[in-house]
N, C-alpha and C positions, 0 to 999 in steps of 0.2 A: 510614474506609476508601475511600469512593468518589473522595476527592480523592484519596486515594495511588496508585490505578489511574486515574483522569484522567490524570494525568500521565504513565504508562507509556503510556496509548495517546498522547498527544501527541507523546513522547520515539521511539517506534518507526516514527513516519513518517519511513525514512530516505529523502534523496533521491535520485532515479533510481533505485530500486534493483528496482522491479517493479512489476506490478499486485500484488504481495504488499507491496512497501515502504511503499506508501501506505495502508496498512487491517490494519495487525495492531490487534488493540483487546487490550481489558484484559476483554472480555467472557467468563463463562465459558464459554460457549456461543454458533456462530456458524455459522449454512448460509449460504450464499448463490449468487446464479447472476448470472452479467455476461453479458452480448449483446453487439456489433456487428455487424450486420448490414453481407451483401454490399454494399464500395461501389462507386467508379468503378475500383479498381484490381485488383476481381474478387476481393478479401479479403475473408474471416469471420473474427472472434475471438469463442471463448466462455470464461467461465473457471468453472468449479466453486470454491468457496473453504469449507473447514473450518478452523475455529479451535475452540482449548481453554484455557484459563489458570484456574490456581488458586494465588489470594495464601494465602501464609503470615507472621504475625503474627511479626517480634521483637521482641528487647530494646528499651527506652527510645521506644517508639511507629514504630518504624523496620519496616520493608516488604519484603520477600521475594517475589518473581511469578517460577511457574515457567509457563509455557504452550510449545506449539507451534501452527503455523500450514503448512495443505500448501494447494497452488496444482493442480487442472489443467488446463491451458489447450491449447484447440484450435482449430489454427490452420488454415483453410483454403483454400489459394492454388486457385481456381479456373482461373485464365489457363493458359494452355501458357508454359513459359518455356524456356529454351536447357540445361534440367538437370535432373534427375532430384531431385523433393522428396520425396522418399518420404520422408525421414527428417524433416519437419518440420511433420507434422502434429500432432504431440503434445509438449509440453513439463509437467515437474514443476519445482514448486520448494517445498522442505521447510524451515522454520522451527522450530528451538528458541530457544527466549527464556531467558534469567534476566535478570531487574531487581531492582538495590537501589532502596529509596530511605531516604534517610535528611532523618531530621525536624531541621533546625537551628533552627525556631523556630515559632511560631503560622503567619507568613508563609509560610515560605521551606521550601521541601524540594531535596535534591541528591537525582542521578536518574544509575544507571551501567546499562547496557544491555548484556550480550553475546549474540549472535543468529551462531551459526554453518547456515552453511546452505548445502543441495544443490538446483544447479538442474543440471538435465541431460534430455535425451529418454531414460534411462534404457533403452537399448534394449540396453546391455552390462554388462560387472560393472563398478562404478562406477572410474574413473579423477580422475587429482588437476586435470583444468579442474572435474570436478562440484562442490567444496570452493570455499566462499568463506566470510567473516567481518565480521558487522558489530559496531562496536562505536561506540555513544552515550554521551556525557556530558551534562547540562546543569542548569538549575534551575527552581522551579515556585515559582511565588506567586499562594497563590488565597487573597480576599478577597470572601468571600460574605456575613458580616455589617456589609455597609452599604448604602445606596441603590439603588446601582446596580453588583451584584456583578459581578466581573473573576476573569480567570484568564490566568495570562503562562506561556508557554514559552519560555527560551532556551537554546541548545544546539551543539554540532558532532556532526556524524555523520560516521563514515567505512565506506566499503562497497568491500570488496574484490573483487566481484562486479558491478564496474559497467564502461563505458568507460571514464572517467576516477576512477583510484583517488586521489583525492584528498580531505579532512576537507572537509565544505562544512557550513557555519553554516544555523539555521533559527531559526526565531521563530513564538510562534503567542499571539495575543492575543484573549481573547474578553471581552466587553462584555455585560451584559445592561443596556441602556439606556434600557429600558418595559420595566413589568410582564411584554406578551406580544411583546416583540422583543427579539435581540439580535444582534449579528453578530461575527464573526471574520475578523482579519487577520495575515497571513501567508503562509508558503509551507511546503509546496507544497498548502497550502489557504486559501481564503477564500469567505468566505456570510455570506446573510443568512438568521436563523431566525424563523418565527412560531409563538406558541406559541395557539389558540384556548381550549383549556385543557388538564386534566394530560392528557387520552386522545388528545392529538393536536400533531404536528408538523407543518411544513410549511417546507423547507428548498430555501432557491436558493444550489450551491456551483460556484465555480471550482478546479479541480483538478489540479497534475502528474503524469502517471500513467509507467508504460512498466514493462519488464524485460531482464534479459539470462542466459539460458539456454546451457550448452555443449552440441554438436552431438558429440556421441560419434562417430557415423558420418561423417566430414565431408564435406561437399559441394562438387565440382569445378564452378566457374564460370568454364567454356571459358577466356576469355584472359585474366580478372582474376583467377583464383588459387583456392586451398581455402577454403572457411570453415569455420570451426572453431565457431563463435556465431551466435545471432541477438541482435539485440536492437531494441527497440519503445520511445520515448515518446510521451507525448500529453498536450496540453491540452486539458480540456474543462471545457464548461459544460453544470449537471445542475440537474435542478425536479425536488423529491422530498415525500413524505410516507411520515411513519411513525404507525403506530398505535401507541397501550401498552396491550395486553392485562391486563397487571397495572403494577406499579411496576420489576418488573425484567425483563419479558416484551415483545418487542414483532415485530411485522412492518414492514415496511418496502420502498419502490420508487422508484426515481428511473429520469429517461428525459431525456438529453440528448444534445450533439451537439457533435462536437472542432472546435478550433477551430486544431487544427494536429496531424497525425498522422505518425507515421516507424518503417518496419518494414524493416531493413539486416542482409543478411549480412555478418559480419565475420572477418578473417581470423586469425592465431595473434598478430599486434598489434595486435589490436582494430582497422584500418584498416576503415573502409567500402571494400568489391567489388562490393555487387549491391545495389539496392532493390528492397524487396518492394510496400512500401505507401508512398504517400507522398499520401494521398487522405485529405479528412475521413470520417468516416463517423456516424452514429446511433449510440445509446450509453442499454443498459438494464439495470438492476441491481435486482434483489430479494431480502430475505432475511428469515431469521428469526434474533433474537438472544436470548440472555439475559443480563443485565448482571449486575454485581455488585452 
């Protein structure tokens, strides 16, 4: 079971698709709280994150995960700017999942993903920018009874809640290559993990982050136009530890710092009109999980 929800959280990192895209897990249980702190460009981001997922067992060793996942993040533009932001302090973004997976051999598992989901500042009765669709295809080959156990992800994801609604391919490959090291390479993550033993982790990752939310209320940006959307990516780099309170129990904190950050009003074709953020900033995350 644990390999067949490995791979639904590997498969559910879609790109660009949010600070929600890059962290749905297979866990069934998940709090968490993100930070960024005030930078040069007089921006806060905080996000609250709830997750749920519960695998269901079919035929012939094949896999069933129904979860959802809600986001809420608050955004807070400190500066005076040339408009009125009332309307963008507050963003939601709601995740329902279902995942197959299905067992083609000891190695090898296929992995289908459908994830419809509502980002909007919810401040009206929902309209059709709040609708969007992701959907995942790929395969898993994990290989843990030999020396130095491995686990491969490959895949295309397509997210129709992004800027550019186009399938972009991913990969994610993990190595355990000493007893208490191992690392992963890929996108839109890659680290290195230590392990001192079972009650403790200690993790250094590079990460693509971002999201993109519809603006119900839209907002007039004097000469460049309406925006209809925000949207935010970021790369960063994060040094974390987790505890395991039991074997499926654990807490958890990382504290890093972007190494390229972009927060853009956008208009009804997605064109950039107005930056918000274009400043690194500090970068803190904690949470509590339960695995499966």
């Amino acid at each position: 079971m644990k390999q067949f929800c490995l791979c639904c959280l590997v498969l559910t990192l879609f790109f660009f698709t949010g600070f929600t895209g890059f962290s749905q897990t297979p866990d069934v249980f998940r709090l968490e709280y993100m930070l960024m702190p005030e930078n040069d460009a007089e921006v806060q981001l905080s996000r609250i994150k709830l997750v749920a997922n519960v695998p269901i067992k079919a035929k012939d060793s094949n896999n069933i995960i129904i979860g959802a996942e809600y986001n809420r993040i608050a955004y807070d533009l400190k500066r005076d700017v040339e408009f009125s932001n009332a309307g963008l302090s507050l963003f939601h973004i709601l995740d329902l999942n279902l995942a197959y997976v299905y067992k083609h051999n000891e190695d090898w598992r296929f992995i289908g993903v459908l994830t419809p989901r509502l980002a909007s500042t919810f401040t009206n009765p929902l309209e059709n920018g709040d609708f969007g669709i992701n959907i995942t295809v790929g395969a898993f080959r994990d290989r843990q009874k030999i020396e130095k156990p491995t686990r491969l992800v490959v895949g295309i994801a397509y997210n129709s809640s992004v800027v550019y609604r186009i399938p972009l391919p991913f990969v994610y490959f993990e190595k355990r290559f000493h007893p208490k090291w191992a690392y992963v390479l890929g996108a839109p993550k890659t680290g290195l993990k230590f392990f001192p033993n079972k009650k403790h982790m200690i993790q250094s990752e590079f990460i693509l982050d971002g999201y993109f939310v519809n603006l119900q209320n839209n907002v007039l940006v004097s000469d460049t136009g309406l925006a209809s959307s925000i949207s935010s990516s970021a790369a960063l780099i994060t040094f974390g530890y987790q505890y395991n309170i039991t074997k499926e129990m654990a807490l958890y904190a990382y504290a890093g710092h972007t190494l390229f950050n972009s927060g853009v009003l956008r208009d009804n074709d997605r064109n950039d009109i107005f930056t918000l953020n274009d400043q690194s900033s500090f970068y803190f995350r904690t949470g509590f999980r339960i695995g499966i």
